[in-house]
C-alpha positions as CSV (number, residue, x, y, z in Angstrom):
1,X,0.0,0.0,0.0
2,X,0.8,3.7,-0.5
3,X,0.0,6.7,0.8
4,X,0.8,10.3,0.1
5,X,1.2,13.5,2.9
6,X,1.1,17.2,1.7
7,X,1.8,19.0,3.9
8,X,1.3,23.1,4.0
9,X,1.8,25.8,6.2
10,X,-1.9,26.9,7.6
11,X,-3.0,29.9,6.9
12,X,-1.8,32.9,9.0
13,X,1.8,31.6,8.7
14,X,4.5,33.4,6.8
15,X,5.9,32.0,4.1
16,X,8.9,33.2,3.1
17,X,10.0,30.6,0.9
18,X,6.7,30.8,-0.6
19,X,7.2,34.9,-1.5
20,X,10.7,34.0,-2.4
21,X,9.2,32.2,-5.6
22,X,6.9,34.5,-6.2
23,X,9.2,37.3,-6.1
24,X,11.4,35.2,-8.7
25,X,8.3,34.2,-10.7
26,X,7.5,38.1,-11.1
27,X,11.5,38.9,-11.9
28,X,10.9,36.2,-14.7
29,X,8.0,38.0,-16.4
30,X,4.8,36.2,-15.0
31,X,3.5,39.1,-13.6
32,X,0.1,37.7,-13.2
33,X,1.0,35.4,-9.8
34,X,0.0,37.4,-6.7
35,X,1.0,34.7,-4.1
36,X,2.6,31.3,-3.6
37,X,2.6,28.9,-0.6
38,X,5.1,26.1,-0.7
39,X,4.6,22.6,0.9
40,X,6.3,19.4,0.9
41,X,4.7,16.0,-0.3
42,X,6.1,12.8,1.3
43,X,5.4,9.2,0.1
44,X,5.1,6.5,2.0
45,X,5.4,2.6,0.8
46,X,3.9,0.8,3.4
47,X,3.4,-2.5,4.5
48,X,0.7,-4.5,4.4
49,X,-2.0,-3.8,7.6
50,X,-1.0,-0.4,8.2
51,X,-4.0,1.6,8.6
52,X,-4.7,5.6,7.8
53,X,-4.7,5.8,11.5
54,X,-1.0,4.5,11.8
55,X,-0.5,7.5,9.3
56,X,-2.0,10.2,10.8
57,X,0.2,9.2,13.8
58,X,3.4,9.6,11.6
59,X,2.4,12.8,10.5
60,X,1.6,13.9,13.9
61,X,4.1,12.8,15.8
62,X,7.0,13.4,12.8
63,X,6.1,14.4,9.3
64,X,4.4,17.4,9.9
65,X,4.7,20.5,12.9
66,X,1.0,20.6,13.6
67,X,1.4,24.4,15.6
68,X,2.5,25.5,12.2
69,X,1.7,23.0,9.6
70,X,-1.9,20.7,8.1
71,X,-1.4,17.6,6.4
72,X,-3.8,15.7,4.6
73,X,-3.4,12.0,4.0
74,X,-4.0,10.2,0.2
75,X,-4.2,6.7,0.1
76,X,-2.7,5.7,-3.3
């Protein structure tokens, strides 16, 4: 089994990466992008029996900074 985690900053939270691109996006002509946010996706290959449960426990306790970050979970 697979599974996929993206995982974003939440709302409220700067992003500087995120203007960083968007600053370089606007230096390379493409005037027209008026914000960016930048996340990470993981995948996972996981074994056999592992539940969405035992996922949302990885993210929580590792994959993701829940004070600053969501994450949603794709089973693939």
């Amino acid at each position: 089994m697979k599974a996929r985690v993206h995982v974003m900053l939440k709302d409220g939270v700067l992003d500087p990466q995120g203007e960083a691109v968007r600053h370089a996006l606007g230096t390379l002509g493409f005037d027209g992008v008026n914000g960016v946010r930048q996340g990470k996706v993981i995948e996972l290959d996981l074994a056999d029996g592992t539940t969405e449960a035992d996922v949302n426990e990885m993210c929580e306790r590792l994959l993701a900074n829940t004070v600053i970050e969501r994450y949603t979970v794709e089973i693939v």
